[in-house]
Residue, then its C-alpha position, 0 to 999 in steps of 0.5 A: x435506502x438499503x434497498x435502493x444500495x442493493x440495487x445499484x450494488x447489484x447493477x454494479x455487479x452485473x456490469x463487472x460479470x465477465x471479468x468476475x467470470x474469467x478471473x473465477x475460471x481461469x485465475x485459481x488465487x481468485x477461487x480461494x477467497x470467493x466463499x469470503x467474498x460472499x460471506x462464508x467463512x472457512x470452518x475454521x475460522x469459524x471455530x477460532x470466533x467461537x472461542x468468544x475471544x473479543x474481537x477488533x475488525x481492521x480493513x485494508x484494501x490492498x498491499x499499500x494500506x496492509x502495509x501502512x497498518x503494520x505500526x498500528x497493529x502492532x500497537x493495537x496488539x499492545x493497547x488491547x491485549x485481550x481482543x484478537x484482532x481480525x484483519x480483512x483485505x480485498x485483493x490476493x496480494x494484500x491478502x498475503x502480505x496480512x497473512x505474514x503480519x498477523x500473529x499466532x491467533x489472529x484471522x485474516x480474510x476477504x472482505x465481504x461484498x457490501x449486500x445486506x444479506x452478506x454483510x449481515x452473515x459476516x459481522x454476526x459471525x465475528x461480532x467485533x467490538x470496533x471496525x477501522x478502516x484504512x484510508x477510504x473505504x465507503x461501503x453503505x450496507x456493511x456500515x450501516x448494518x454496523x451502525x445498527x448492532x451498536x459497533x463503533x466505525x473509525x476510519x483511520x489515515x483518511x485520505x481523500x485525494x482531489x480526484x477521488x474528491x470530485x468522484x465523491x462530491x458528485x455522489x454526497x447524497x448518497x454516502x453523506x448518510x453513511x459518513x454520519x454513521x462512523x464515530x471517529x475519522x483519523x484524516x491525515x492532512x488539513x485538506x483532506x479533514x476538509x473534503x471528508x467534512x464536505x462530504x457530509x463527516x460530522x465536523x466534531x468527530x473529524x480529527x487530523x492525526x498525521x499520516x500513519x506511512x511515516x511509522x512504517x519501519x524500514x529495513x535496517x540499512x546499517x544491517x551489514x551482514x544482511x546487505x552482505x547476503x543480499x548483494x552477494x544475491x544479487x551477483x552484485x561484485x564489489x563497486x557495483x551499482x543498483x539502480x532499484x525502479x520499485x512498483x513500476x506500471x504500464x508505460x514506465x518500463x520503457x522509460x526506464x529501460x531507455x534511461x539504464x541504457x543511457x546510463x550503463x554506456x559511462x556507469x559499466x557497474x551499473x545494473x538495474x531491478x525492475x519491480x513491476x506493481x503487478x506480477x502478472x505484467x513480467x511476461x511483458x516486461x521480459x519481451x521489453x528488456x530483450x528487445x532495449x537490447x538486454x538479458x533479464x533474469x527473475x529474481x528468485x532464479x538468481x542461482x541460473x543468472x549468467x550475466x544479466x543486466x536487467x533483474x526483474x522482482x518476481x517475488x511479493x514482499x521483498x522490495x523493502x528489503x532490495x531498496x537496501x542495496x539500491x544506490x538510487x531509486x526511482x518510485x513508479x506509478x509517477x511517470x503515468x497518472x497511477x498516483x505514485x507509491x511508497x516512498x518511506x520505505x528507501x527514504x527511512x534507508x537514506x537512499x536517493x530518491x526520484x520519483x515523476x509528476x503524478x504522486x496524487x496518492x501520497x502527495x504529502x509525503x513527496x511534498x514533504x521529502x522535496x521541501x527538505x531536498x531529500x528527492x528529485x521531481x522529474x517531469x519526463x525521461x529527459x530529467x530522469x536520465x539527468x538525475x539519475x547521471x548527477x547523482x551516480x557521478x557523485x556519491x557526496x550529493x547521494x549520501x546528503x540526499x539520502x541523509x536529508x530523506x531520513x529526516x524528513x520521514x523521522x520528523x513526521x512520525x507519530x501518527x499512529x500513536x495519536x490514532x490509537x489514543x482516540x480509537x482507545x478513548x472511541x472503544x472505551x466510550x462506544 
């Protein structure tokens, strides 16, 4: 069966050449992490593993799940002193953001590709104690070679969302396999315990934990000084406004460069940062908001703004803090069928929150703020200029709102607590 992985790995592989080959010579942050990639770790490293320290594995794929981990690292940190921890992503970006959440001490790489022979190289190399992965991440050879050398697997803040259900079901006789090698599956709702278990998880080893986004913490909005600072920044005036359209794709930079200009015609303080899910599209974004009439400015070249309407983010890691100064924000990847993004983070800031139809990848959050009224569901343009109108026409229902947002994410936390008792009772027993 190993071998028949390695087959459809490598036709896998082989389809995906030429984007591999164009990002290998023409994007140089790509570079950086190919040796890991392919199971060669920097000498570095290698030395810090060799020092014999006992080691846990986390896995998150990209910026939304190194994020997610942040509460459990740290709690990690404090459950198991004695091991390091070692932190792998598969994207630069979630690289990145592991590189500023790791500790003194701690290694943060590229996660291998999942062929026998790499994998293999790899695990020997760390030797880790436990593996966790965040949210879903199925990698045949990797867990079975894991499952060989006796390493305890636990997949923690599962989530399967409908579609990737459909995607896996087609496929359960090839992952079921796999599932039964993992010790412990942390899933963060009722249904999705249940597509993981008709996937073929053990029923006993599938627990339903909560969703680990909840712990996140935020900015803290009652920081005055910082969001002094910030406005200041941002050339925001006193009595002006910010409309914040955090990780926006494809497709939603016009909405919402049409609903600003609907809007800025009765709010003149009004002024609007975009924050695009991927840097490389601000080329695009800058031609749109020329054309929709307005002058853009990039965030990190503030000191040369002239009075621009339009800030686009070009920065990594930074949003969070921006949605401090937001008076409303509009979540992107909704509008589009991506699957929306993180909400917590401006709700834990009580700030008016408006996001589209399409949040599949964090449906139990928007679920939960909407049942308490602490966000607005806009089906289309039209709502969304509607929306954004009632709320900067009044700051009472903005302040309720916001407020209401807060509570929601303050009910629901604890899930990361409850993942690290079972993973501390899994390690302890593995």
């Amino acid at each position: 069966m190993n071998i028949f992985y390695d087959i459809i790995f490598i036709i896998y592989f082989i389809f995906s050449l030429p984007a591999f080959l164009f990002k290998l010579i023409f994007w140089r942050k790509y570079r950086k992490g190919l040796g890991m990639r392919f199971g060669i770790l920097p000498d570095p490293i290698r030395r810090d593993l060799k020092i014999g320290k006992r080691c846990i594995w986390l896995h998150a794929v990209s910026v939304g799940e190194i994020t997610a981990s942040r509460p459990l690292l740290e709690d990690l940190r404090t459950k198991f002193p004695e091991h390091r921890l070692v932190i792998s992503t598969t994207t630069e970006t979630g690289n990145q953001v592991a590189m500023k959440l790791a500790k003194p001490g701690e290694i943060v790489i590229y996660f291998p590709l999942d062929m026998r022979s790499i994998v293999r190289r790899v695990i020997n190399d760390i030797k880790p104690e436990m593996f966790l992965m965040m949210e879903t991440e199925i990698w045949p050879n990797f867990i079975g070679y894991l499952h060989k050398m006796g390493i305890p697997v636990a997949l923690v803040n599962g989530r399967i969302s409908q579609r990737s259900f459909k995607g896996y079901m087609l496929i359960r006789w090839l992952i079921s396999g796999t599932l039964k090698k993992l010790g412990l599956f942390c899933m963060q709702t009722e249904s999705d315990a249940q597509r993981i278990i008709a996937m073929g998880a053990p029923r006993d080893r599938v627990k339903v934990t909560g969703n680990m986004k909840f712990d996140i913490p935020g900015e803290e909005d009652k920081d005055e000084g910082k969001k002094s600072l910030l406005r200041n920044y941002l050339k925001l005036a006193n009595g002006d406004e910010l409309f914040v359209a955090g990780s926006t794709h494809k497709g939603e930079d016009e909405i919402i460069l049409r609903t600003y200009k609907r809007l800025a015609d009765r709010h003149n303080h009004l002024r609007l940062l975009i924050a695009p899910r991927h840097l490389e599209r601000l080329g695009h974004i800058e031609r749109l908001t020329q054309r929709a009439g307005f002058v853009p400015v990039r965030f990190s070249r503030m000191q040369d703004d002239r009075g621009s309407n339009v800030i686009l983010l070009d920065t990594i890691g930074q949003l969070k803090w921006i949605y401090s100064a937001a008076t409303i924000v509009f979540i992107g990847g909704s509008l589009v069928p991506q699957g929306g993004h993180n909400m917590i983070e401006p709700a834990s800031l009580e700030k008016p929150l408006l996001f589209g139809p399409h949040v599949f990848n964090f449906q139990e959050v928007a679920n939960v703020l909407l049942n308490r009224k602490g966000a607005i569901l806009v089906k289309d343009e039209k709502e969304l200029i509607e929306s954004c109108e009632r709320l900067l026409s009044s700051s009472e229902e903005r302040l309720k709102m916001g407020r209401r947002a807060k509570e929601s994410i303050s009910e629901n936390r604890g899930a990361t607590s409850r993942n690290v008792h079972l993973i501390a009772s899994s390690l302890l027993t593995g």
